[in-house]
Residue frames as qw, qx, qy, qz and C-alpha x, y, z in Angstrom:
[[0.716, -0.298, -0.585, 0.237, -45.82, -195.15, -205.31],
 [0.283, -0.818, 0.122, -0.486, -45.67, -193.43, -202.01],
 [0.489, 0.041, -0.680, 0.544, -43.29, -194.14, -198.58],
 [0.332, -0.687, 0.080, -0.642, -44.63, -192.58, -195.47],
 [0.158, -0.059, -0.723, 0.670, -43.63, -192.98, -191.66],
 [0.400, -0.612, -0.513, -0.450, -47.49, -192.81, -190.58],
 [0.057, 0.233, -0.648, 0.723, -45.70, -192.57, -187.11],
 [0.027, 0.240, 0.898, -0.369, -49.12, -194.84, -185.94],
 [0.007, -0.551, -0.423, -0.720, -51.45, -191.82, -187.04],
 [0.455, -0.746, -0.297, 0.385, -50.59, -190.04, -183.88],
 [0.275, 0.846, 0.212, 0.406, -49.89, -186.57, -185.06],
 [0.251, 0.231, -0.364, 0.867, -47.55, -183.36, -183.86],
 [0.483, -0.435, 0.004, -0.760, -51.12, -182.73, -181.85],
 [0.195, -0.076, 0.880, -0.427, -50.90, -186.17, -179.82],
 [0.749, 0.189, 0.405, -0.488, -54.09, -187.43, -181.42],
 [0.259, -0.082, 0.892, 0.362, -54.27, -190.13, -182.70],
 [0.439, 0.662, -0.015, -0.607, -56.39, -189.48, -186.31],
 [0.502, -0.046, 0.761, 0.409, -56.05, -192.36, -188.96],
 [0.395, 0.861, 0.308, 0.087, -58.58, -190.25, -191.37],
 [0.123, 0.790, -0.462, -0.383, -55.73, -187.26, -191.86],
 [0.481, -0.340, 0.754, 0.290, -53.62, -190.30, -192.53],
 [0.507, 0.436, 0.735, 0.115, -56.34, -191.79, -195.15],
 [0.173, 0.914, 0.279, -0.240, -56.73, -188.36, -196.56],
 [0.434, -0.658, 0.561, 0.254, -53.25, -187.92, -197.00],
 [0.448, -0.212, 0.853, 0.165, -53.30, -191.13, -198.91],
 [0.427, 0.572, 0.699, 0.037, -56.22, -190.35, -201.08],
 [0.155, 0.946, -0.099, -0.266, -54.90, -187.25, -202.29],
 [0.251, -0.642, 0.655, 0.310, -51.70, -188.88, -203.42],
 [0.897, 0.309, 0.013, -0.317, -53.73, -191.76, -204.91],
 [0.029, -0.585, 0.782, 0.213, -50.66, -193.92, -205.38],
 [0.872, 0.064, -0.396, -0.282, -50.90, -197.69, -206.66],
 [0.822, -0.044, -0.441, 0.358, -48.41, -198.89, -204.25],
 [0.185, -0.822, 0.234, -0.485, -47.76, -197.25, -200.80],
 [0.620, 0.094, -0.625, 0.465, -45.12, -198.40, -198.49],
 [0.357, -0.740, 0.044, -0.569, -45.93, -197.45, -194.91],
 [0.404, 0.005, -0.818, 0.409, -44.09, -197.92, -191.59],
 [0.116, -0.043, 0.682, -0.721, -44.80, -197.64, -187.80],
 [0.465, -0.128, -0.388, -0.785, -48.07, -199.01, -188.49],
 [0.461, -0.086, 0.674, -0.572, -50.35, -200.49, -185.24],
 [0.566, -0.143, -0.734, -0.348, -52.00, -203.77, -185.10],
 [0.686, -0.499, -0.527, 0.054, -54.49, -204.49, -181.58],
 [0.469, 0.125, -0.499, 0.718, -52.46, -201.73, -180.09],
 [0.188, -0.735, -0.576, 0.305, -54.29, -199.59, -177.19],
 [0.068, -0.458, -0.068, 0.884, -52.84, -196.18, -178.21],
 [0.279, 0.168, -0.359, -0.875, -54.28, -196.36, -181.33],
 [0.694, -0.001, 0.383, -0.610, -57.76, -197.72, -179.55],
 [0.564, -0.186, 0.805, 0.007, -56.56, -201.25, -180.55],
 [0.778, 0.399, 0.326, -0.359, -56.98, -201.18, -184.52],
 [0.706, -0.078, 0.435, 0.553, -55.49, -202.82, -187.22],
 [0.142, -0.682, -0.083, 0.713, -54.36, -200.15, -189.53],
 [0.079, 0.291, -0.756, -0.580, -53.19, -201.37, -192.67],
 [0.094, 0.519, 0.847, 0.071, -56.44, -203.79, -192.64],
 [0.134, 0.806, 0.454, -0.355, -58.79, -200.25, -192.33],
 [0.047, -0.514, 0.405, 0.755, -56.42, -198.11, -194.78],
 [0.095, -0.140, 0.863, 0.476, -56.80, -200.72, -197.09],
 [0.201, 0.620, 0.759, -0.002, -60.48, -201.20, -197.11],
 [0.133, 0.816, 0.218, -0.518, -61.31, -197.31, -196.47],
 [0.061, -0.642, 0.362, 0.673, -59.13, -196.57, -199.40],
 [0.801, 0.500, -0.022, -0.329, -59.96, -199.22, -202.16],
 [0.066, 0.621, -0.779, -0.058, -56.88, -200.94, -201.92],
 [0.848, -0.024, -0.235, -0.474, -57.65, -204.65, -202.67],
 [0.924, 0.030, -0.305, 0.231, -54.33, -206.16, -201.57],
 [0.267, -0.775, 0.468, -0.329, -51.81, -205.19, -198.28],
 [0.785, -0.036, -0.491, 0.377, -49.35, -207.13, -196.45],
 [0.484, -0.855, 0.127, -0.137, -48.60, -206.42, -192.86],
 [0.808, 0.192, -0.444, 0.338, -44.89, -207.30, -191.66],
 [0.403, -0.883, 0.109, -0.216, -44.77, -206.59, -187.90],
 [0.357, 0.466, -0.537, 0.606, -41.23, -206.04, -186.29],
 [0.061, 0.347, -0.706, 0.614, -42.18, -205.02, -182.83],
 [0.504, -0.373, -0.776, -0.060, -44.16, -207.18, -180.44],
 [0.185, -0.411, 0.401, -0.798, -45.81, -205.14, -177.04],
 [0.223, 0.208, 0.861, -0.407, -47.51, -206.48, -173.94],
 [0.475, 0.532, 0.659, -0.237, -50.74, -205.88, -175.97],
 [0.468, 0.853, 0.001, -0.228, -50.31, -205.34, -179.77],
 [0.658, -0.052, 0.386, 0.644, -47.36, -205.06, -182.56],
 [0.463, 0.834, 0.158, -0.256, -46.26, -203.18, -184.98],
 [0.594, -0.259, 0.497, 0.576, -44.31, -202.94, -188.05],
 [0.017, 0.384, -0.364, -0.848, -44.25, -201.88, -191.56],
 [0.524, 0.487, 0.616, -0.329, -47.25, -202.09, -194.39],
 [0.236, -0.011, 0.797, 0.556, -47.60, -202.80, -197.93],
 [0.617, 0.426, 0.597, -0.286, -50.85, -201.69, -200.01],
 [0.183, -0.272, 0.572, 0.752, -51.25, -202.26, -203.17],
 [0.727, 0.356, 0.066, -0.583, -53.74, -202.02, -206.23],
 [0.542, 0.529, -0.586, -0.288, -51.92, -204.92, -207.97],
 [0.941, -0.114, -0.292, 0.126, -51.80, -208.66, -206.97],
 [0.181, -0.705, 0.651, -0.214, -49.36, -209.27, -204.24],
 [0.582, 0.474, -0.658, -0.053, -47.80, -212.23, -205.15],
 [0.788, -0.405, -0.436, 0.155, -46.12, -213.26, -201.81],
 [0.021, 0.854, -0.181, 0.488, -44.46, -211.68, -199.19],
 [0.777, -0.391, -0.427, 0.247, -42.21, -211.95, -196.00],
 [0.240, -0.947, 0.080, -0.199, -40.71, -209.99, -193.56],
 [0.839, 0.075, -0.321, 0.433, -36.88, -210.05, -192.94],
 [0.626, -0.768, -0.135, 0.006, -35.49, -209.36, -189.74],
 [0.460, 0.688, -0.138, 0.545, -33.06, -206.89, -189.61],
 [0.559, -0.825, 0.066, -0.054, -32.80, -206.46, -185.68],
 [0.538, 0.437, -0.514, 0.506, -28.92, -206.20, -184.63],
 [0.463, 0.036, -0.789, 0.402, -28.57, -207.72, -181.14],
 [0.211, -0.381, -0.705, 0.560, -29.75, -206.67, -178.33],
 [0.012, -0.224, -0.130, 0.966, -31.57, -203.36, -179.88],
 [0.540, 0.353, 0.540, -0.540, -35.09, -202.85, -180.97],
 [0.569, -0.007, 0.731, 0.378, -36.09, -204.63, -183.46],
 [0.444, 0.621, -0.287, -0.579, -36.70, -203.50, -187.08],
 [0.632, 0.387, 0.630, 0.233, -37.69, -205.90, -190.55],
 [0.119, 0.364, -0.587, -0.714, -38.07, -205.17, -194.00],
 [0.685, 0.379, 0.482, -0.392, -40.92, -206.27, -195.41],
 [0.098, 0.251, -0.630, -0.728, -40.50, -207.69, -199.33],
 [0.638, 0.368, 0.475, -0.481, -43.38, -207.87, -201.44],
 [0.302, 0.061, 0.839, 0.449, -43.42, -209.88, -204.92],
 [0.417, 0.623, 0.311, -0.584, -46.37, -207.36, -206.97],
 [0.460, 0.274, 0.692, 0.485, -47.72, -208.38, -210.57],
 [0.274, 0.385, -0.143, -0.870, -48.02, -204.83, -212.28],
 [0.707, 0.472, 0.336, -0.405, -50.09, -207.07, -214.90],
 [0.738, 0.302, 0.532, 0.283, -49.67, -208.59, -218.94],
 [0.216, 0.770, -0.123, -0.588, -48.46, -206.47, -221.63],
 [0.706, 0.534, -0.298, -0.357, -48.22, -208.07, -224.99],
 [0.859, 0.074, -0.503, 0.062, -47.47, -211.47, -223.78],
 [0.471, 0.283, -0.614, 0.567, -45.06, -210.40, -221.04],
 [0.486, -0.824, -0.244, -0.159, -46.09, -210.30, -217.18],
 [0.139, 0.693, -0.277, 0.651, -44.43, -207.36, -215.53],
 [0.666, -0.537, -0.473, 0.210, -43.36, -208.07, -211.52],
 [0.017, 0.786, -0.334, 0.519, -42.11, -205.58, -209.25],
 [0.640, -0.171, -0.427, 0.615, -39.78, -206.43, -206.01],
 [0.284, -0.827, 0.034, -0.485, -40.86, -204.00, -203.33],
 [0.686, -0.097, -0.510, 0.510, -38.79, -203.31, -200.19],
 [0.395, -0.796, 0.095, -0.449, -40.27, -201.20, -197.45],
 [0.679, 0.011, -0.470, 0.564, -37.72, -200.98, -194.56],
 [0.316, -0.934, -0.037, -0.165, -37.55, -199.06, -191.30],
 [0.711, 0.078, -0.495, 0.494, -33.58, -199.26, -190.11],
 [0.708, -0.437, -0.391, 0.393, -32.21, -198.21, -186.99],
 [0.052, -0.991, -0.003, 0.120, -31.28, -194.92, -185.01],
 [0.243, -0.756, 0.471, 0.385, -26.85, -194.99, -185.03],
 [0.381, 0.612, -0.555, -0.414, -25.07, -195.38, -188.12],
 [0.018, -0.446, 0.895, 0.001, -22.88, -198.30, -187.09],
 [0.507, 0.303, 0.630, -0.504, -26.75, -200.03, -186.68],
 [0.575, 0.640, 0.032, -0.509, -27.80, -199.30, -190.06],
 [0.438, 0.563, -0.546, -0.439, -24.92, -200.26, -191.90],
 [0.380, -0.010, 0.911, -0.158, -25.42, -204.00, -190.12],
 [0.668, 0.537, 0.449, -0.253, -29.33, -203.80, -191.74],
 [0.594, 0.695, -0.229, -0.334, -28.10, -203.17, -195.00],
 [0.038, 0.415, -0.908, -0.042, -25.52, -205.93, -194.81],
 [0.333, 0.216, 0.839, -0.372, -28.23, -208.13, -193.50],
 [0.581, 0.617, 0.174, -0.501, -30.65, -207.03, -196.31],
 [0.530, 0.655, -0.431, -0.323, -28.11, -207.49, -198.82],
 [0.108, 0.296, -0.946, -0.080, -27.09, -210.73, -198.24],
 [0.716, 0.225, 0.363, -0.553, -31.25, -211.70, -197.37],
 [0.394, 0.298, 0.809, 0.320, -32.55, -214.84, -200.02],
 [0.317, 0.742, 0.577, -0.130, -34.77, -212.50, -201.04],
 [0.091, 0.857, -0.195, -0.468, -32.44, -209.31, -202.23],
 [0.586, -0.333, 0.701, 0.236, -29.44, -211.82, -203.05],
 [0.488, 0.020, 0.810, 0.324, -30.99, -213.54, -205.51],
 [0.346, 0.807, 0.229, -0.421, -32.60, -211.05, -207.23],
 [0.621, 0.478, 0.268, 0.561, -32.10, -210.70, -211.25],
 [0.198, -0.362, -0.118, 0.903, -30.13, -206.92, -211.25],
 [0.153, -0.221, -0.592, -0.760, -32.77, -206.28, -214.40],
 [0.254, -0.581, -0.742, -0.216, -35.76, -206.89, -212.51],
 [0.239, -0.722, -0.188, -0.621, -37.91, -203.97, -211.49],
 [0.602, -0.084, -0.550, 0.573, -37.04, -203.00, -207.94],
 [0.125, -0.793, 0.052, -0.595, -38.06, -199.98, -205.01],
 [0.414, -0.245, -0.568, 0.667, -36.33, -199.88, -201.74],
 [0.010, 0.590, 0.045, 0.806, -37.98, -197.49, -199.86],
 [0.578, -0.651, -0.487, 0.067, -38.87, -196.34, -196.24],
 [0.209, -0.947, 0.201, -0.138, -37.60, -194.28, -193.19],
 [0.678, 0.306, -0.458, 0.487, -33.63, -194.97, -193.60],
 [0.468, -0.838, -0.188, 0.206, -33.10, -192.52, -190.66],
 [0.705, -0.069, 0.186, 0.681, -29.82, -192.08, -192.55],
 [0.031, 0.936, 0.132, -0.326, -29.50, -188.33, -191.70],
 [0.488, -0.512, 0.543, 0.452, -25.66, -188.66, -193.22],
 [0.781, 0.501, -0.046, -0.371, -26.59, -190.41, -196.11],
 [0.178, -0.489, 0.849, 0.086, -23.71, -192.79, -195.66],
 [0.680, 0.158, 0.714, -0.041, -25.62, -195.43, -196.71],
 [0.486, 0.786, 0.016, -0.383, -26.20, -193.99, -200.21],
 [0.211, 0.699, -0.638, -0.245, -23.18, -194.98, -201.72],
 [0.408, -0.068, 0.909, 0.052, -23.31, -198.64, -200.53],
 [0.549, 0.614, 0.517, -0.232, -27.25, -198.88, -202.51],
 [0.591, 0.733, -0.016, -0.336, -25.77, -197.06, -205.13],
 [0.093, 0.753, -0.643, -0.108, -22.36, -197.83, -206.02],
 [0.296, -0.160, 0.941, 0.024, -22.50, -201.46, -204.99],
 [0.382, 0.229, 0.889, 0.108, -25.98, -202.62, -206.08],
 [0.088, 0.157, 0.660, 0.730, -26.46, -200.36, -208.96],
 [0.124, 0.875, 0.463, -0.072, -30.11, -198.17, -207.52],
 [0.207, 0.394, -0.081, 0.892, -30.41, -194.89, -208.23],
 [0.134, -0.527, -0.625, 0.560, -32.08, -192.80, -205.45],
 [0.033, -0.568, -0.794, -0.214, -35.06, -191.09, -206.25],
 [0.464, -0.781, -0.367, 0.200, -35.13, -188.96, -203.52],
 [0.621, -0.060, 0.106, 0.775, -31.82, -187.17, -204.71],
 [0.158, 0.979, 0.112, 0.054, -31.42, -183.44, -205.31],
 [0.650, 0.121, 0.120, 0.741, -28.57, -182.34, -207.24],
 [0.048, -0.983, -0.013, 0.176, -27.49, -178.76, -206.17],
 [0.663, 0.696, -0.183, 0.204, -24.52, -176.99, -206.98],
 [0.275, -0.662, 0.641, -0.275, -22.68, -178.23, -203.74],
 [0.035, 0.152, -0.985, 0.070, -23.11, -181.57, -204.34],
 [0.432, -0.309, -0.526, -0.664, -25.96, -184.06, -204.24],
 [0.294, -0.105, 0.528, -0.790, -28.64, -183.75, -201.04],
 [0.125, -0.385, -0.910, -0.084, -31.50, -185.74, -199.84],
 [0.276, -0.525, -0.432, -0.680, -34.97, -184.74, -200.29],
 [0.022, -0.199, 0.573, -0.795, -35.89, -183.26, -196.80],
 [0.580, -0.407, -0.559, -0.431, -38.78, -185.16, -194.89],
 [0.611, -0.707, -0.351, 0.063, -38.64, -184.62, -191.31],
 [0.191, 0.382, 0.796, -0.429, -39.86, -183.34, -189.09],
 [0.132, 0.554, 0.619, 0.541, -43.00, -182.36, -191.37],
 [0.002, -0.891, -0.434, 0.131, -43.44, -179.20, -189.92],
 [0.083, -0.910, 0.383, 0.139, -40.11, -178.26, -190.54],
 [0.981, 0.146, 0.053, 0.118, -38.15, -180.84, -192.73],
 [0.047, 0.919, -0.391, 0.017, -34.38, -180.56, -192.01],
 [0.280, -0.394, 0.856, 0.182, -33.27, -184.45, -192.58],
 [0.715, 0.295, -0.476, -0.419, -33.92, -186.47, -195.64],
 [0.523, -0.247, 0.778, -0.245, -34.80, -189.70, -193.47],
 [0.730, 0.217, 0.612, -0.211, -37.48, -190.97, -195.64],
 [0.289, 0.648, -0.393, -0.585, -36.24, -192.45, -199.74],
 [0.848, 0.417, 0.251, -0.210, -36.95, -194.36, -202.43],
 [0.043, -0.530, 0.741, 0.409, -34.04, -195.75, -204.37],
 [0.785, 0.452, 0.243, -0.347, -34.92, -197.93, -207.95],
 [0.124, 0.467, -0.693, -0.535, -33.10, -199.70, -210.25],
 [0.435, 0.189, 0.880, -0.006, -34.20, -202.43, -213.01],
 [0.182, 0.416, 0.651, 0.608, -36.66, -202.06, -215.59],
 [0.221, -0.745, -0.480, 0.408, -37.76, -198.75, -214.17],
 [0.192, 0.387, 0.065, 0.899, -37.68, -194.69, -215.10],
 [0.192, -0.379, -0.432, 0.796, -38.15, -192.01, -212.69],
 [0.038, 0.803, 0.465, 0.371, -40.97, -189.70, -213.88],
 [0.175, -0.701, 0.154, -0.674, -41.10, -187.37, -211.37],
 [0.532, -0.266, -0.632, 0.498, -40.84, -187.63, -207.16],
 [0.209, -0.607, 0.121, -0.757, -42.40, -185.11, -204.67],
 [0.177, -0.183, -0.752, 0.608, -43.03, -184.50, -201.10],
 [0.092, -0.722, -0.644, -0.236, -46.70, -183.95, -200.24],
 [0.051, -0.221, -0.034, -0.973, -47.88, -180.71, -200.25],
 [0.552, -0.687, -0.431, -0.194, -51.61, -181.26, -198.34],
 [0.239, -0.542, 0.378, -0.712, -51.42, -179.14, -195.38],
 [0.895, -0.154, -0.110, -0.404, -52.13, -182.08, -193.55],
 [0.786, 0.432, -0.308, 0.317, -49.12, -183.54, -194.05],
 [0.134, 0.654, -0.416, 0.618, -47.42, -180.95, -191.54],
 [0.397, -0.442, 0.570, -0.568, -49.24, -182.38, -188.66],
 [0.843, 0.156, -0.303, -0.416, -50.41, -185.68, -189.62],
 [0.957, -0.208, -0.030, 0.199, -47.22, -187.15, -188.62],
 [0.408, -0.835, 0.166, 0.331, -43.77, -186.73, -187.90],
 [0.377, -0.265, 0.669, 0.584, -42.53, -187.38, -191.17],
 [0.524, 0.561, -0.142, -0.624, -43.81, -186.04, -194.80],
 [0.845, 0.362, 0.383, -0.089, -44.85, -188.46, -197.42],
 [0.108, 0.507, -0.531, -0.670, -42.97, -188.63, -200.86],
 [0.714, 0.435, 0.516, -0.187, -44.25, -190.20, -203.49],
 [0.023, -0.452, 0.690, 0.565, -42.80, -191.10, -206.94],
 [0.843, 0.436, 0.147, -0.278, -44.79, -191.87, -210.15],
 [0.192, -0.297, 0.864, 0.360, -41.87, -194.74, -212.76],
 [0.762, 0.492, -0.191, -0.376, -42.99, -195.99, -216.06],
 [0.914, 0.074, 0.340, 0.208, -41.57, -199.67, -217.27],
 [0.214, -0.594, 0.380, 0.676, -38.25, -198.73, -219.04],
 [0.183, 0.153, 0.772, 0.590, -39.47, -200.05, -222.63],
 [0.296, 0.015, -0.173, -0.939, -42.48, -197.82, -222.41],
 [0.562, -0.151, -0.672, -0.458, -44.97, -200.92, -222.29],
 [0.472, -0.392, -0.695, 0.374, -47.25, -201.10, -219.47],
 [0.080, -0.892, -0.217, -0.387, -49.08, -198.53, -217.65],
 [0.185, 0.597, -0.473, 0.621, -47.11, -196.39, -214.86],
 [0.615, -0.217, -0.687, 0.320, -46.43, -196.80, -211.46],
 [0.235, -0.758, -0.150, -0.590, -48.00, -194.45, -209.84]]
């Protein structure tokens, strides 16, 4: 699976360029790609829907859109595609009073049958807010959502998106309380650091991560390497390939 701030597919070059973006995405080949700031009828990005053209141009068969902000002509919000049924989906509205708004998007995805059993996955693609005191509201507000709540703790699970959470203060709540691990981690010998993703020409805050817990293993996790990447947007992809934790079933890619 893959996160990415597409940041509209207006690039560090001011052009707006949804091919890098699609490129980008077709080099990574993921089965499931969370994606935020993503434009629907908007004029900067010459009024198309994005996630509807990703999804075709790319071979994705299924996408959910969950738009957050509303302009005098257009919206936008965060995007779901997947190669796997998408169950159902809704968007949950994390705005905190008076400041701009921001969702979470959850998607219900049937990874498919495996000797009798059908595998689901619980996807959560989230943009949260610029000041801490902001953030830790959305994650209160997520975590008390019908949709997180009542979640089995066993059942397959990916938060992921642009936290903005340069601190990583949030980290402990996701882990410590509801039992993810983060993905995105790098254990040094000062302690453990997020995986640097922005700005993508120069990545010097680990905004954008992927935390997992449930019937999941971590294979592996990178940040995209395509030279693309650097100018594409203002934030680097990551992408993380998980396997079902009994081995049965093909990976998440």
């Amino acid at each position: 699976m893959i996160t990415y701030n597409m940041h509209r597919a207006i690039g560090f070059d001011r052009r707006f360029r949804p091919d890098r973006i699609a490129t980008i995405l077709a080099y990574i080949n993921a089965d499931i790609v969370l994606l935020q700031e993503v434009d629907q009828g908007v004029p900067r990005s010459r009024g198309v829907d994005l996630a509807r053209e990703l999804a075709e141009d790319l071979g994705y068969p299924y996408y959910a859109v969950g738009h957050n902000v509303s302009l005098r002509k257009g919206r936008y919000g965060n995007a779901t595609l997947s190669r796997y049924p998408i169950l159902r989906e809704r968007n949950i509205d994390l705005t905190v009073g008076e400041r701009k708004r921001r969702g979470c998007q959850h998607t219900s995805i049937d990874i498919g049958k495996v000797d009798g059993h059908r595998y689901r996955l619980e996807a959560f693609n989230l943009h949260l807010g610029l000041s801490a005191r902001e953030r830790q509201r959305q994650a209160g507000i997520l975590a008390r959502s019908r949709e997180f709540a009542d979640l089995d703790p066993h059942t397959a699970c990916l938060l992921g998106g642009d936290f903005n959470d340069w601190r990583s203060l949030l980290r402990a709540y996701f882990v410590e309380a509801f039992g993810f691990q983060c993905a995105t981690d790098r254990h040094t010998l000062t302690g453990v650091r997020a995986m640097k993703t922005y700005p993508s020409f120069s990545p010097r805050g680990g905004l954008d991560r992927i935390y997992f817990r449930g019937g999941l293993r971590l294979l592996s996790v990178n940040r995209c390497r395509h030279q693309l990447a650097r100018v594409a947007s203002d934030h680097l992809p990551v992408s993380a390939i998980f396997e079902l934790h009994d081995g049965r079933g093909d990976g998440i890619r």
